[in-house]
MOPAC internal coordinates of N, CA, C and O (Angstrom, degrees):
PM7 1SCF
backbone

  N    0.0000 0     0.00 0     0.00 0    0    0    0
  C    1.4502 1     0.00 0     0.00 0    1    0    0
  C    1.5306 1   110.74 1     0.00 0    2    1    0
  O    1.2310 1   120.62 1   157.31 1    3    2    1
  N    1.5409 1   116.41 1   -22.69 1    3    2    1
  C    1.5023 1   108.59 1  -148.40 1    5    3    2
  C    1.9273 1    77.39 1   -95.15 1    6    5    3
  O    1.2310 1   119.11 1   128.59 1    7    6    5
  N    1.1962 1   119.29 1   -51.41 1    7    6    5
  C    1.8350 1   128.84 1  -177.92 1    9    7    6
  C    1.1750 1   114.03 1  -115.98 1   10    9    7
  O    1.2310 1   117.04 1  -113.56 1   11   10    9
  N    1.9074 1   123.23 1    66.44 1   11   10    9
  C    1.1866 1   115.47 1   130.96 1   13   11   10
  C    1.2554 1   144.65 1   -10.44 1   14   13   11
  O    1.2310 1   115.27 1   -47.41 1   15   14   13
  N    1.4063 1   126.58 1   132.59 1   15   14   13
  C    1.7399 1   133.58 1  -162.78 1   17   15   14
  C    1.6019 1    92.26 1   -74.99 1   18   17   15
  O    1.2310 1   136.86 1   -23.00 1   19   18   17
  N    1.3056 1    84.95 1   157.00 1   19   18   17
  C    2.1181 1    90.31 1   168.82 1   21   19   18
  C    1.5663 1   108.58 1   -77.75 1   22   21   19
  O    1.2310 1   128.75 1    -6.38 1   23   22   21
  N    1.1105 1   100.75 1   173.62 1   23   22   21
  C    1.6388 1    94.52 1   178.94 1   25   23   22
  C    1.3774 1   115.32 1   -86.32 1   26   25   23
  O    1.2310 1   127.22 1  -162.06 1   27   26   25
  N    1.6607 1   103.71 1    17.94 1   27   26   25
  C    1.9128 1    85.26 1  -178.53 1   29   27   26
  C    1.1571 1    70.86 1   -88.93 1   30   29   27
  O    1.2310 1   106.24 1   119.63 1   31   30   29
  N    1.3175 1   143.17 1   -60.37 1   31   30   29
  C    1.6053 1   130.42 1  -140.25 1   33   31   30
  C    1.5557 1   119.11 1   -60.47 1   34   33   31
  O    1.2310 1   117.72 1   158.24 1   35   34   33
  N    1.4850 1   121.94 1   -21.76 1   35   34   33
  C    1.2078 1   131.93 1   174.59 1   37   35   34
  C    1.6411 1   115.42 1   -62.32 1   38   37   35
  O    1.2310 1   118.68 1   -64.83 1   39   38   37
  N    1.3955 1   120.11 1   115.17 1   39   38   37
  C    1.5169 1   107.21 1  -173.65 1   41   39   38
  C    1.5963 1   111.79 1   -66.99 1   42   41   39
  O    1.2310 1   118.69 1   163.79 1   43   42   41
  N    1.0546 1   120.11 1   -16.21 1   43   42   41
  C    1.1627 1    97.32 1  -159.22 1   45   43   42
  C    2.1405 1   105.57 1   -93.84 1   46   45   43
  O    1.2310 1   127.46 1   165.33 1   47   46   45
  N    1.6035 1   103.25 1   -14.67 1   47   46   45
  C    1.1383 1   117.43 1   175.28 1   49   47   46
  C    1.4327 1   113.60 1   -73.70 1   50   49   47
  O    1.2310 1   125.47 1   169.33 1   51   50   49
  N    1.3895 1   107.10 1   -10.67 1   51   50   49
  C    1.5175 1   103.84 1   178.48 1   53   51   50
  C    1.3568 1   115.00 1   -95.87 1   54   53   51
  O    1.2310 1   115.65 1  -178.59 1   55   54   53
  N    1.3118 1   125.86 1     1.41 1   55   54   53
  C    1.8608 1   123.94 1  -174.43 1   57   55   54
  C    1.5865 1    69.63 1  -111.45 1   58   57   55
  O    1.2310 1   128.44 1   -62.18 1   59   58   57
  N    1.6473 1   101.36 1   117.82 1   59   58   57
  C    1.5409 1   116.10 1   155.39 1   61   59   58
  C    1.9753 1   122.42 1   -93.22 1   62   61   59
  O    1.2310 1   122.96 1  -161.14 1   63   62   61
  N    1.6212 1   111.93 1    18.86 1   63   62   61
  C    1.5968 1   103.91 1   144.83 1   65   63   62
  C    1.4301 1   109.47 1  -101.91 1   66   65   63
  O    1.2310 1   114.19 1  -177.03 1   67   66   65
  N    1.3378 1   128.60 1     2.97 1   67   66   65
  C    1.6197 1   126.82 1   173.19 1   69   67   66
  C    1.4145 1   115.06 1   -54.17 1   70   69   67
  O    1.2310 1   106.77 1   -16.52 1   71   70   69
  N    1.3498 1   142.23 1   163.48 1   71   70   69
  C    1.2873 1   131.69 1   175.60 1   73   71   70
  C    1.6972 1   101.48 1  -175.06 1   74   73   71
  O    1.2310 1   122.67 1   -76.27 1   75   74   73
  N    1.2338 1   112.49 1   103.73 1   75   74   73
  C    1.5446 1   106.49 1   178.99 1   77   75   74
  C    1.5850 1   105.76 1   -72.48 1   78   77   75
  O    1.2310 1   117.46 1   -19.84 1   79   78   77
  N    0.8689 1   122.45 1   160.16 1   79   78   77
  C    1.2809 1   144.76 1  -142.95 1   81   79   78
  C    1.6712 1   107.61 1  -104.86 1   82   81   79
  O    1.2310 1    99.15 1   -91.17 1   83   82   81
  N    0.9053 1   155.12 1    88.83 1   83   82   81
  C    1.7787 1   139.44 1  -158.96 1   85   83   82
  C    1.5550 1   107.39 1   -85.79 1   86   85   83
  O    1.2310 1   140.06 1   -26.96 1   87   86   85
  N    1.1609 1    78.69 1   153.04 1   87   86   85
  C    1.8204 1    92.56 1  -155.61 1   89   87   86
  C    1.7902 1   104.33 1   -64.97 1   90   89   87
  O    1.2310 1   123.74 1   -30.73 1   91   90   89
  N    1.3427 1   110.43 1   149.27 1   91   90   89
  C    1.4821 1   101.31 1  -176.58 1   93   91   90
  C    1.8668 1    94.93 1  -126.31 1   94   93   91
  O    1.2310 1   137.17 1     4.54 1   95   94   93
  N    1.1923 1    84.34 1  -175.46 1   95   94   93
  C    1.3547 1    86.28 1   157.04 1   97   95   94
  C    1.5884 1   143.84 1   -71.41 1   98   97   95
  O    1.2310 1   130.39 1   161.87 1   99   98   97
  N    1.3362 1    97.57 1   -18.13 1   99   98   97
  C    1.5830 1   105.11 1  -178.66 1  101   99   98
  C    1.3869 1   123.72 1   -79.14 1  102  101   99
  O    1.2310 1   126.87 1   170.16 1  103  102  101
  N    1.3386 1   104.38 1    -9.84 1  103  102  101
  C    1.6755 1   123.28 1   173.63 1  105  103  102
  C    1.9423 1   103.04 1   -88.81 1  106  105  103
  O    1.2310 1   121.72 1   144.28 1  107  106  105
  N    1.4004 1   114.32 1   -35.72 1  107  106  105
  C    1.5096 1   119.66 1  -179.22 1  109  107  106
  C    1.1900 1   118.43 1   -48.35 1  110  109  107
  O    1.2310 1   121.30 1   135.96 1  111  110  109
  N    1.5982 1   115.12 1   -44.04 1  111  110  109
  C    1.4557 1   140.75 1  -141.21 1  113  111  110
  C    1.8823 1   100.74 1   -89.08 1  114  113  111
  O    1.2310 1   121.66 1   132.14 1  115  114  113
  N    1.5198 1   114.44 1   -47.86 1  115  114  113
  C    1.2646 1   109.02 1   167.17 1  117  115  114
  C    1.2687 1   108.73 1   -76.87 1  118  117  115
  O    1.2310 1   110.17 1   168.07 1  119  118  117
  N    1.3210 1   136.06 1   -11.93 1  119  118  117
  C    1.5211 1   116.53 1  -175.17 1  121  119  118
  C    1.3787 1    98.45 1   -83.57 1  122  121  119
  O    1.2310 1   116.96 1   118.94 1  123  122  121
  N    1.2670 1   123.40 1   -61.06 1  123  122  121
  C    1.8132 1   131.23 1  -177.78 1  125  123  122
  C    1.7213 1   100.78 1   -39.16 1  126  125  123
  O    1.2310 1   119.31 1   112.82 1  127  126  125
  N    1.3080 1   118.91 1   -67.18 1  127  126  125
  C    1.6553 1   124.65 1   162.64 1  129  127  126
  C    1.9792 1   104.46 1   -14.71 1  130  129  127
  O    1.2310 1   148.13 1   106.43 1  131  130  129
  N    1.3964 1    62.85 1   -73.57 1  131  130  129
  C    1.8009 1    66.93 1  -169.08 1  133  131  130
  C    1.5238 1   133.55 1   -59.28 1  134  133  131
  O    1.2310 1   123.05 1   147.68 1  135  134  133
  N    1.2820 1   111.76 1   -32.32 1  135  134  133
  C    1.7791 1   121.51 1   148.34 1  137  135  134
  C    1.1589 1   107.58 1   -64.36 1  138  137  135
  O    1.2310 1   102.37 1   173.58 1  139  138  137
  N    1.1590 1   149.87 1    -6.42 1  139  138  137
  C    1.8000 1   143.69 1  -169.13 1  141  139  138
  C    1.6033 1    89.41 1   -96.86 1  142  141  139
  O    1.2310 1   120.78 1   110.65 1  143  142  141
  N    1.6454 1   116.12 1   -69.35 1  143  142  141
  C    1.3522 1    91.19 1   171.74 1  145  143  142
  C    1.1010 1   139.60 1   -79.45 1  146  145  143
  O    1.2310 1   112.42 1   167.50 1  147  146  145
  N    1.2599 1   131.91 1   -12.50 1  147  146  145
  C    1.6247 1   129.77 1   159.39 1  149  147  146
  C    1.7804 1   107.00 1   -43.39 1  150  149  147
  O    1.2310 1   132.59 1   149.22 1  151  150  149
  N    0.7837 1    93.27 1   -30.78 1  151  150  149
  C    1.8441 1    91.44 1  -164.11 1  153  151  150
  C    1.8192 1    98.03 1  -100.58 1  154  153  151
  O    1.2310 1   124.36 1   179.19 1  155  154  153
  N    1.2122 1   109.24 1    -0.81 1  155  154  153
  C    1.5186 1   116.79 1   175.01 1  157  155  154
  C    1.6800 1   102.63 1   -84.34 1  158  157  155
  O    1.2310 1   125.89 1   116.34 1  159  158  157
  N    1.5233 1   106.29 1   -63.66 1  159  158  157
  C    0.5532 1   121.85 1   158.86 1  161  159  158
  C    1.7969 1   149.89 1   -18.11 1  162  161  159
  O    1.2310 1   130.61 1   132.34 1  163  162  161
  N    1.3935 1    97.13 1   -47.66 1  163  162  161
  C    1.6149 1   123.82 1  -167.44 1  165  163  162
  C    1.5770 1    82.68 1   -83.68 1  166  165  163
  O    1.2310 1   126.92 1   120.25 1  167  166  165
  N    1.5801 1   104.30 1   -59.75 1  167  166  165
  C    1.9885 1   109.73 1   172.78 1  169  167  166
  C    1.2755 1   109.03 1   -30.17 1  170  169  167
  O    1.2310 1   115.13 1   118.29 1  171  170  169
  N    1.1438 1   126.84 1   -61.71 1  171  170  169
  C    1.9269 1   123.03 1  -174.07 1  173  171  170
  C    1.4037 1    89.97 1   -46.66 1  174  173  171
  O    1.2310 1   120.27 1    81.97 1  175  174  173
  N    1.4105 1   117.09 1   -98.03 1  175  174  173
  C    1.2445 1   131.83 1  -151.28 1  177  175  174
  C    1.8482 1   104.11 1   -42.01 1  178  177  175
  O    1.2310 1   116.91 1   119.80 1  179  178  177
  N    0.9807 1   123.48 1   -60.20 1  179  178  177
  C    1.4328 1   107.98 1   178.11 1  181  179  178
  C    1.4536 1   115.32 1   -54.77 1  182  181  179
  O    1.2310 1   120.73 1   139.81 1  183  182  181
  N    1.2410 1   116.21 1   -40.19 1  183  182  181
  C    2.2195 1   101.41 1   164.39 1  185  183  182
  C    1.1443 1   117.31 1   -77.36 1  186  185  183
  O    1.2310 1   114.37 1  -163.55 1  187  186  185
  N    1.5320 1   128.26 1    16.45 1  187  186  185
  C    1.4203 1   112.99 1   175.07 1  189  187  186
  C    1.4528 1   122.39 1   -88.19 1  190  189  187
  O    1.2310 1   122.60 1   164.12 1  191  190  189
  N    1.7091 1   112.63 1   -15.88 1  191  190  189
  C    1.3449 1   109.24 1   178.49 1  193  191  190
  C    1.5451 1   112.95 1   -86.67 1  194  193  191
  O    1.2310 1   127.68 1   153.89 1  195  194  193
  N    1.5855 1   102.82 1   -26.11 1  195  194  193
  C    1.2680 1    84.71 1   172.17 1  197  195  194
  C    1.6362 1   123.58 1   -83.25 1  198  197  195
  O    1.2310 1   120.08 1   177.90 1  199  198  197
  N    1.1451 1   117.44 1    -2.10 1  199  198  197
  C    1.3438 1   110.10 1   169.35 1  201  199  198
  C    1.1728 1   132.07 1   -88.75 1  202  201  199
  O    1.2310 1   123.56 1  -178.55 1  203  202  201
  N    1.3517 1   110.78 1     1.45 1  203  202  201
  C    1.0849 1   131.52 1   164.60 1  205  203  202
  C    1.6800 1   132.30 1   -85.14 1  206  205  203
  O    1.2310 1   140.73 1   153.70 1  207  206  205
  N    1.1967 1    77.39 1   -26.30 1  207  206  205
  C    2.2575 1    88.28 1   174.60 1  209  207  206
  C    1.7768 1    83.39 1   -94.36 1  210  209  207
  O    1.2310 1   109.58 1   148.82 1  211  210  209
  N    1.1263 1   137.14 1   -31.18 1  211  210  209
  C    1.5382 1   116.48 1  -179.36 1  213  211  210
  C    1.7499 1   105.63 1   -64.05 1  214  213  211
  O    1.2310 1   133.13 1   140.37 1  215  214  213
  N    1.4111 1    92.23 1   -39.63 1  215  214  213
  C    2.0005 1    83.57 1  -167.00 1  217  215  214
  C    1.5801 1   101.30 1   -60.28 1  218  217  215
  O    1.2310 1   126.64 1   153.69 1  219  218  217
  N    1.5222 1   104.84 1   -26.31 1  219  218  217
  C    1.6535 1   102.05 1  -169.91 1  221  219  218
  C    1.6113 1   108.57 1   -76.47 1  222  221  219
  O    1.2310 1   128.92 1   151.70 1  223  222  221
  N    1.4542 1   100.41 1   -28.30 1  223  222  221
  C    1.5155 1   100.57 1   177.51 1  225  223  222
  C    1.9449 1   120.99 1   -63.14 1  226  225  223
  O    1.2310 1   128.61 1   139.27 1  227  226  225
  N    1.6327 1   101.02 1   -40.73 1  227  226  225
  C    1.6590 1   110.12 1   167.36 1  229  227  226
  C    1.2497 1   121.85 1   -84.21 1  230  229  227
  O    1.2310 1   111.58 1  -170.07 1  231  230  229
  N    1.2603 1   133.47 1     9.93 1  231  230  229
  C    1.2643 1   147.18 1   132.53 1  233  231  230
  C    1.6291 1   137.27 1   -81.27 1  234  233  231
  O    1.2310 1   129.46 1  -169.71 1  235  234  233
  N    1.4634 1    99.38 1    10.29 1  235  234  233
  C    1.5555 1   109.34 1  -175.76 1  237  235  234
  C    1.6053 1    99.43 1   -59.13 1  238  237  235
  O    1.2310 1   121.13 1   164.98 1  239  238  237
  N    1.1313 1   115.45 1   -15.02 1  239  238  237
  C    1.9883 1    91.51 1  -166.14 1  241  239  238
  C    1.2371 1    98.95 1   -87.55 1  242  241  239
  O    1.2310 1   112.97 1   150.51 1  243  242  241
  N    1.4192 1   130.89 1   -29.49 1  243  242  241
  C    1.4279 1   129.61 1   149.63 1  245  243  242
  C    0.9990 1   124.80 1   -10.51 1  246  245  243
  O    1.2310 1   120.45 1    92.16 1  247  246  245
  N    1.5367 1   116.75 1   -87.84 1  247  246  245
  C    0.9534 1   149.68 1   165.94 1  249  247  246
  C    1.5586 1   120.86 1   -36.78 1  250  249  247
  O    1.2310 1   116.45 1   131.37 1  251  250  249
  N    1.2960 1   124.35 1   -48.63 1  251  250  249
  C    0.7839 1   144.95 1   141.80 1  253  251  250
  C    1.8533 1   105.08 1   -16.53 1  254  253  251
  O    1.2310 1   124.11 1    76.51 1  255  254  253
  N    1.4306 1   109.72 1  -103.49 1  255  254  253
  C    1.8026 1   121.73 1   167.48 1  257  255  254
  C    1.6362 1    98.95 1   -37.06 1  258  257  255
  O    1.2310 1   104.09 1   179.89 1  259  258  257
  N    1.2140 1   146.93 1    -0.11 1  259  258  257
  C    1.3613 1   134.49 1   174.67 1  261  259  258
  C    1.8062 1   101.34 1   -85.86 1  262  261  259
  O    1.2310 1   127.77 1   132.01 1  263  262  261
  N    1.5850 1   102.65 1   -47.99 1  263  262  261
  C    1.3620 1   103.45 1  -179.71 1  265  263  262
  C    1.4990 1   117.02 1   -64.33 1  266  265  263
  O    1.2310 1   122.07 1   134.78 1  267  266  265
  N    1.2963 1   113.64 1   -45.22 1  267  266  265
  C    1.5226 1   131.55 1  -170.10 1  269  267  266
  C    1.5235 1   101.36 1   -51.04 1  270  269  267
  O    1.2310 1   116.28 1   138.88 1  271  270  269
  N    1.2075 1   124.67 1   -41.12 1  271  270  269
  C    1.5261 1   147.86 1  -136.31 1  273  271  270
  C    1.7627 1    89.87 1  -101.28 1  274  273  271
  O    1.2310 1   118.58 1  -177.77 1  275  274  273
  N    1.6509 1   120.31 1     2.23 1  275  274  273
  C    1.3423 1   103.90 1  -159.58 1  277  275  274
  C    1.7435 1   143.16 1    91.17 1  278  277  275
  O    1.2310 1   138.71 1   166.12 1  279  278  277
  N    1.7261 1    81.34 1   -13.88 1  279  278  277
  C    1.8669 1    95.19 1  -175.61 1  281  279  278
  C    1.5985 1   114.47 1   -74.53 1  282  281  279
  O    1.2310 1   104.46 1    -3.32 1  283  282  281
  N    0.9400 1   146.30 1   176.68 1  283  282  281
  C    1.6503 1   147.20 1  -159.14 1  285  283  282
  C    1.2691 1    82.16 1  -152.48 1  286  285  283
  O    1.2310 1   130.49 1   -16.70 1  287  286  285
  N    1.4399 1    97.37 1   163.30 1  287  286  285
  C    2.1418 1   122.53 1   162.21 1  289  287  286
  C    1.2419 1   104.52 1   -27.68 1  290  289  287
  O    1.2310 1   108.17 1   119.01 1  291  290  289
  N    1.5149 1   139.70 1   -60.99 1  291  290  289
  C    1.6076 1   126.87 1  -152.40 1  293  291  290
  C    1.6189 1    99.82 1   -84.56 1  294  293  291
  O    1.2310 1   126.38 1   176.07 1  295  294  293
  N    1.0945 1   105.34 1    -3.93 1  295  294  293
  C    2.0920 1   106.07 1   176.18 1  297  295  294
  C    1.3706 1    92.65 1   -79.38 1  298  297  295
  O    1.2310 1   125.23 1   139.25 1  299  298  297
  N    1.2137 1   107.55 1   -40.75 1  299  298  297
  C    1.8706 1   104.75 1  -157.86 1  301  299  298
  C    0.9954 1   102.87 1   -64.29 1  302  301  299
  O    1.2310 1   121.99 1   107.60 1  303  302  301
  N    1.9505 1   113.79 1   -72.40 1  303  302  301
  C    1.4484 1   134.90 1   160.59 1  305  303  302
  C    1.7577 1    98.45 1    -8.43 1  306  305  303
  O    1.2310 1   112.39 1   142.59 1  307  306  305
  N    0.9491 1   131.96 1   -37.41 1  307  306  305
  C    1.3651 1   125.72 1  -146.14 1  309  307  306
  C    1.4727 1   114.62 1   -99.28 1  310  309  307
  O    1.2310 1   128.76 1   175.94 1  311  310  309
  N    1.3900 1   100.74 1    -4.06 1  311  310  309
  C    1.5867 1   119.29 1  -131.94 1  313  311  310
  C    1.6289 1    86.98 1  -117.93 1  314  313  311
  O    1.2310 1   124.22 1   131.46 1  315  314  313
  N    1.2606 1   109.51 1   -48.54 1  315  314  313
  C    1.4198 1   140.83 1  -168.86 1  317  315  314
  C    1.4649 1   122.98 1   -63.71 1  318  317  315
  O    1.2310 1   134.26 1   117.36 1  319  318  317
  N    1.8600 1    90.04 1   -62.64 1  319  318  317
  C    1.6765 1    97.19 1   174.48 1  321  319  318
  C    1.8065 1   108.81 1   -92.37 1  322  321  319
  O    1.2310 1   116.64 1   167.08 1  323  322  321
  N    1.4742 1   123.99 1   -12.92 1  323  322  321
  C    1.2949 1   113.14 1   161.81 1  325  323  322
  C    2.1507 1   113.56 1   -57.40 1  326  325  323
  O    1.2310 1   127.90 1   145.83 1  327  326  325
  N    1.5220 1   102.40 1   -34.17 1  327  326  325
  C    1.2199 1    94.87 1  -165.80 1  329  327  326
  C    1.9134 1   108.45 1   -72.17 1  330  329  327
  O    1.2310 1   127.24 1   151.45 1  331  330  329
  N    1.6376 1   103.67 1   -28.55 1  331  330  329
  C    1.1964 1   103.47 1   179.71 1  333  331  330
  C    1.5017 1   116.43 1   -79.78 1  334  333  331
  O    1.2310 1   124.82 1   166.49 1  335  334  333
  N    1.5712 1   108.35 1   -13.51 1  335  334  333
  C    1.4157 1   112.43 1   174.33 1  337  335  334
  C    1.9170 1   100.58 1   -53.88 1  338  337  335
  O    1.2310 1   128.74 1   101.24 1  339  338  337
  N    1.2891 1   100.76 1   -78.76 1  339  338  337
  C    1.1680 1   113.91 1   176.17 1  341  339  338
  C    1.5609 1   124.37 1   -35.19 1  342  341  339
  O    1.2310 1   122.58 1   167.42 1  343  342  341
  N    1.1718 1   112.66 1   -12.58 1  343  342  341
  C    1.7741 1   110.88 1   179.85 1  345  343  342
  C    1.5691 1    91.66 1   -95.09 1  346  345  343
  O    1.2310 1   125.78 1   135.89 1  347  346  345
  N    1.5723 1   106.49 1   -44.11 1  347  346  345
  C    1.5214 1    97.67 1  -171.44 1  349  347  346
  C    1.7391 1   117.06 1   -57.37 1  350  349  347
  O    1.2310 1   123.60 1   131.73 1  351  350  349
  N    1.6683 1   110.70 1   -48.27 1  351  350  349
  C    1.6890 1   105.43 1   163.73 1  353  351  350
  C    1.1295 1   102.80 1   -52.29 1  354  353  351
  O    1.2310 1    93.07 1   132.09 1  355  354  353
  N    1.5143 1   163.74 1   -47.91 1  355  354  353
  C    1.5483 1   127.95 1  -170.47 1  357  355  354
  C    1.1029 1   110.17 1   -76.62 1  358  357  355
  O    1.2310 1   113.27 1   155.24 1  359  358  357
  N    1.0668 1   130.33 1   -24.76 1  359  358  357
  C    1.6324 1   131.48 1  -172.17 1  361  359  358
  C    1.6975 1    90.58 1   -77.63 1  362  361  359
  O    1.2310 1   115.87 1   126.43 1  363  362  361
  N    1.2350 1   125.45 1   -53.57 1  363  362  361
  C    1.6632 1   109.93 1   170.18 1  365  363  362
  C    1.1190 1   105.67 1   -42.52 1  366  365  363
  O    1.2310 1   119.74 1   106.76 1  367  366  365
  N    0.9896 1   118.10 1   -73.24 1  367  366  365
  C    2.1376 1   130.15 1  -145.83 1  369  367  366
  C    2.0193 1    85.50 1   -56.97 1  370  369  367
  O    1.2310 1   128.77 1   116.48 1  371  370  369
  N    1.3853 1   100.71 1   -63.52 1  371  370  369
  C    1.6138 1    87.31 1  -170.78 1  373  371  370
  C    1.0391 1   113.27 1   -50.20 1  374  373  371
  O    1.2310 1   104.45 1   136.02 1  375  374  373
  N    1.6029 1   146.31 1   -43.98 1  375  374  373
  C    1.4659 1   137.20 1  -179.21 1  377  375  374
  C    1.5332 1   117.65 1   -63.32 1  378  377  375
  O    1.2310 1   119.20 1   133.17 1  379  378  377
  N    1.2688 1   119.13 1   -46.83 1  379  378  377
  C    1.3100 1   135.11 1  -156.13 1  381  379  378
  C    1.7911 1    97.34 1   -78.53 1  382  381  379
  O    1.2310 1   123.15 1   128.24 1  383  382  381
  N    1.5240 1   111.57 1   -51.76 1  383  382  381
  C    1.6515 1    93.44 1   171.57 1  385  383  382
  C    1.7334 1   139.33 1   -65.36 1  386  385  383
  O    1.2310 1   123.02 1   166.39 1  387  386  385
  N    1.7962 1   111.81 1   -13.61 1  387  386  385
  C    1.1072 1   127.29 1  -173.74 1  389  387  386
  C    1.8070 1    87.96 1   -85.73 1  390  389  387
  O    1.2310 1   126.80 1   132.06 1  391  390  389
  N    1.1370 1   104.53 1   -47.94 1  391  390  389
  C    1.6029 1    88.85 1  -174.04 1  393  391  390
  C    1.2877 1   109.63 1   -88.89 1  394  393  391
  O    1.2310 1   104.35 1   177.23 1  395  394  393
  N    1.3394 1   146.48 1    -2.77 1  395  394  393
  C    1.6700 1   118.20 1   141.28 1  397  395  394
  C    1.1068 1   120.86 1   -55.48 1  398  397  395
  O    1.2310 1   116.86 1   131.48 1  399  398  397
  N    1.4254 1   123.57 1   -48.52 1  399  398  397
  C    1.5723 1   110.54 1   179.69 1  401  399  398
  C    1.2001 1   122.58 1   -72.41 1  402  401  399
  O    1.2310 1   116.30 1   154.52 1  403  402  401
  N    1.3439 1   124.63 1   -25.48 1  403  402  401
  C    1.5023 1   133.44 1   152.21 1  405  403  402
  C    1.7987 1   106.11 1   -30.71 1  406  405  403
  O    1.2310 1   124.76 1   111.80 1  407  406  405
  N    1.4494 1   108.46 1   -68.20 1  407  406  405
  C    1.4198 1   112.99 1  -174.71 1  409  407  406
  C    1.5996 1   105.71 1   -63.14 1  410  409  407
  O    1.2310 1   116.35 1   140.12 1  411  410  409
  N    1.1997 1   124.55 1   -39.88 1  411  410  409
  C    1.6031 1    96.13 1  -165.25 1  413  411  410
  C    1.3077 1    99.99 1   -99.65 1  414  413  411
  O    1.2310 1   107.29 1  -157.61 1  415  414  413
  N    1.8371 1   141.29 1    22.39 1  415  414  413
  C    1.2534 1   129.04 1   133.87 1  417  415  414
  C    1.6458 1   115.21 1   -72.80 1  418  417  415
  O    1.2310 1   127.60 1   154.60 1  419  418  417
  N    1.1124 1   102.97 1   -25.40 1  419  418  417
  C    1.8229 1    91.59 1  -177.70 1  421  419  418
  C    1.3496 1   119.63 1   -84.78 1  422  421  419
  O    1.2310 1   125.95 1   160.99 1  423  422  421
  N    1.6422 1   106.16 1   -19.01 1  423  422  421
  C    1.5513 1   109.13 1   173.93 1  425  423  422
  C    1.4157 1   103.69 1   -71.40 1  426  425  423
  O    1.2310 1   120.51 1   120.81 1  427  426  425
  N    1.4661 1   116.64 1   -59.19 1  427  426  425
  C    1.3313 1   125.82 1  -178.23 1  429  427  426
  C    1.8151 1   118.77 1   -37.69 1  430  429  427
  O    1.2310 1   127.16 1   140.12 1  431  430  429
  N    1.6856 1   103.83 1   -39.88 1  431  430  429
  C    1.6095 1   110.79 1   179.87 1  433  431  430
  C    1.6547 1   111.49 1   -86.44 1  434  433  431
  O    1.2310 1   125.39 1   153.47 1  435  434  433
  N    0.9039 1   107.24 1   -26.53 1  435  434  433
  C    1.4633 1   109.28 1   172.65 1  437  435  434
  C    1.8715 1   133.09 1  -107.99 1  438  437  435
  O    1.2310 1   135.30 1  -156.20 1  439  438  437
  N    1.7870 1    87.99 1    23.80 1  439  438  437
  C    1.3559 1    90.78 1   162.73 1  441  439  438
  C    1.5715 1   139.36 1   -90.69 1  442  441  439
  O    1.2310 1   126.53 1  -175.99 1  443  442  441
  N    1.2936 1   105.05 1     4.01 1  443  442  441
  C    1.4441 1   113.13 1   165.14 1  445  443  442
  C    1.4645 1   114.40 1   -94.26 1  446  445  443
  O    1.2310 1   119.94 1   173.83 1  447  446  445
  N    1.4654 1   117.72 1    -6.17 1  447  446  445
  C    1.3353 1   118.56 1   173.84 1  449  447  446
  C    1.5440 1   120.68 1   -78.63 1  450  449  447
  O    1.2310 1   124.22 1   -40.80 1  451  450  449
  N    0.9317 1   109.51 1   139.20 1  451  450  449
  C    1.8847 1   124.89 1  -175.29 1  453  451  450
  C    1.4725 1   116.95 1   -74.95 1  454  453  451
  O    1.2310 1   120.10 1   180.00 1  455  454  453

């Protein structure tokens, strides 16, 4: 940093049809995209555990009749992450079908575009 090479020594400064390219906007737009959902993303997964000890918490009377009934920890355990299994498939199925048809109207409308 402090003594940078000259530019003969740089290879790429020495092929004079080379030309890096300056950044535009069209390179910005997927990167910003792409940190928007990573960090959307990271959001799900960090509220999912806690919403999950809440569902278990408003289901205690359940839970509750699981023990009464004879059931131990791996009934409960069982009881708990089956129910969050099941929230997580609707929470798939609901996302995943709005955005296929999402995608094959926009492919479909923007296939005459260049």
């Amino acid at each position: 940093m402090l003594r940078p090479p000259a530019d003969s020594e740089v290879p790429l400064n020495r092929n004079p049809g080379f030309h890096r390219p300056a950044p535009s906007a069209d390179h910005a737009a997927p990167t910003a995209s792409t940190a928007i959902g990573g960090m959307a993303l990271l959001d799900v997964c960090l509220l999912a555990g806690p919403a999950l000890r809440g569902g278990a918490r408003r289901s205690r009377r359940h839970i509750e009749l699981v023990g009464a009934n004879g059931g131990d920890r791996r009934h409960v355990r069982a009881r708990v992450v089956s129910g969050g299994l099941v929230t997580g498939e609707v929470a798939a199925v609901t996302g995943a079908v709005p955005g296929l048809v999402l995608t094959r109207v926009l492919r479909t409308s923007s296939a005459g575009c260049p």
